[in-house]
C-alpha positions, 0 to 999 in steps of 0.5 A, a space after each residue: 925137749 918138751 913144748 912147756 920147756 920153751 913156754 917157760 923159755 919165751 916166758 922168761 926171754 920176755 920178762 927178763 925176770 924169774 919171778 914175773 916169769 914164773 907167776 906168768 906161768 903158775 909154776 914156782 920160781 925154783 922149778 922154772 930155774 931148774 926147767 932152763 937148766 935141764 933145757 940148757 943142758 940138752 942144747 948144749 949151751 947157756 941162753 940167759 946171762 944171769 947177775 944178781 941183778 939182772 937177766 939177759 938173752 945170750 947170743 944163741 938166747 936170741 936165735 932160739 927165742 925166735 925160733 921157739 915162738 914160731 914153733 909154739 905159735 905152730 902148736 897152738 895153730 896146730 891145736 886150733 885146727 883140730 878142735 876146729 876138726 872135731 868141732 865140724 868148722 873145717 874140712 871138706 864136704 862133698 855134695 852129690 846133686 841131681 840136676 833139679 836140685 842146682 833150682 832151688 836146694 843147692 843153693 838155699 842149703 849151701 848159702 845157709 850152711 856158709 854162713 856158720 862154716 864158712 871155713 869148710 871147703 865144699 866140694 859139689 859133685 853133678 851125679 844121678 841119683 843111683 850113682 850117688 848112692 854108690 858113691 856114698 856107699 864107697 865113702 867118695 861122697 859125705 851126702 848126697 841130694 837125690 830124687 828117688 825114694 832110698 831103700 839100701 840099709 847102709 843109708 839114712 834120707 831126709 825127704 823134703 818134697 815130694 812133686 806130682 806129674 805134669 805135662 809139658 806141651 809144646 807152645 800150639 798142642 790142642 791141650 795148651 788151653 786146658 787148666 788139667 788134663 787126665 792122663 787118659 788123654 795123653 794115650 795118643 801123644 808121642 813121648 820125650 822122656 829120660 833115659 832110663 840109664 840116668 833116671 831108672 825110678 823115675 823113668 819106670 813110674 812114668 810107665 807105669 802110671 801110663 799102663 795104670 791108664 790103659 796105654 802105653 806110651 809111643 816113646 819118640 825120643 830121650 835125654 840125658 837132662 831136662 833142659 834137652 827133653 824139654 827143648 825136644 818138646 819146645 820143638 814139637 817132637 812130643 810131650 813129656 811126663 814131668 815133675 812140677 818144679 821142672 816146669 820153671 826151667 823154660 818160659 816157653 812150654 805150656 804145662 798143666 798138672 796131670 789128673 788121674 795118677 796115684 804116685 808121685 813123679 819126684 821125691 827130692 830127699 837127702 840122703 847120707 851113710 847112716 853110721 859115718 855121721 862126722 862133726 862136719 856132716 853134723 854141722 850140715 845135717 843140723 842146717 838142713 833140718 832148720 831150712 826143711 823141718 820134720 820131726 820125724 827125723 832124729 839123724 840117728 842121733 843116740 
């Protein structure tokens, strides 16, 4: 049984007449008779009762319309979804994200992106940058928002801003009142910083633009995420050597650009396996370039 034998079947159960039928489904009217007699023949009885005048349903006719429209319909739901597949409407997406990401990228990006693929499944997934990579690596993630530059081979990154250091003070810190501050004169100050396990990158930057100084910084304590490092900072433990856009997090700090370093604290980028770039990543990829737009990139596109 084929499924063209049960169109011409449900063609033919409802016009009720060979020749309508047969135009319905663009094939001759001989050839759709002899189509009903082979699909007759296999399910071992007749479905139409035929007079020179009229065509009807049998019995079993009837049972077997229903059941063969459900299974065309199943069909056609069947070729939908995968058209839909290789089109990148449906499936899931899962995107890896550092914290500083759920401020503004996560959310503007995801927005944008369900507003054209609003069947496909997201999936976010809170992971550290160096996790995210393995994680893409392993295939366990479809793309990923880190903060650090990426250099592994296997993967391709999209850098959409890049964020100078500055310093969050405590709310009464001598410095408070200042519109900038040198590096230089953080040399005496205790420091509250990441862990390095969660934010190694970021972490030995800010070492080393304090050694590029001339000190190194009296580490007095470390977190896990920027909300607990600058709450320790909102209760007087120390400073914090931290990237611009982090400074939107509390209302209560004060927080001044730092002069006198070469790098940059931050490097938010997208980052993505550059030879698994599935219809569904596509779809993704062509709407974080509209959001962030570089002409550099081509997403490795052949």
């Amino acid at each position: 049984m084929e499924l063209r034998q049960l169109k011409y079947f449900v063609t033919l159960a409802e016009e009720l007449h060979f020749g309508r039928a047969a135009d319905r489904v663009g094939i001759a009217q001989p050839a759709l008779s002899q189509q009903i007699r082979q699909l007759e023949q296999e399910l071992g009885g007749a479905l139409f009762i035929r007079t020179k005048r009229s065509v009807s349903l049998t019995a079993a006719g009837s049972l077997f319309y229903e059941e063969a429209r459900n299974l065309l319909h199943h069909a056609d739901r069947a070729v939908d979804k995968v058209r839909s597949a290789f089109s990148g409407m449906i499936g899931e997406l899962r995107i890896g994200f550092v914290e500083s990401a759920t401020w503004d990228i996560l959310p503007q990006v995801i927005s944008a992106y369900r507003q054209t693929y609003s069947e496909v499944q997201i999936t976010p997934c809170h992971l550290h940058s160096s996790s995210q990579i393995e994680a893409l690596l392993d295939g366990t993630l479809s793309i990923g928002i880190t903060g650090i530059p990426v250099n592994e081979p296997l993967l391709m990154s999209y850098s959409i801003r890049s964020e100078p250091f500055w310093v969050a003070l405590p709310p009464e810190h001598p410095l408070g009142n200042r519109h900038t501050v040198h590096i230089g004169e953080l040399s005496r100050e205790s420091f509250i910083t990441t862990n390095r396990e969660v934010g190694k990158v970021y972490y030995d930057t800010m070492i080393q633009v304090c050694m590029e100084a001339g000190f190194s910084p009296a580490i007095v304590q470390t977190a896990d995420e920027m909300h607990t490092l600058l709450s320790l900072v909102s209760s007087g433990l120390g400073i914090a050597l931290i990237h611009e856009s982090a400074r939107h997090l509390r209302t209560d700090l004060a927080y001044k650009p730092v002069l006198g370093v070469s790098q940059s604290a931050y490097r938010m980028s997208f980052v993505w396996k550059k030879d698994h770039i599935s219809p569904l990543l596509r779809g993704f990829l062509d709407t974080m370039q509209k959001l962030y737009p570089q002409q550099d990139h081509s997403f490795g596109k052949k």
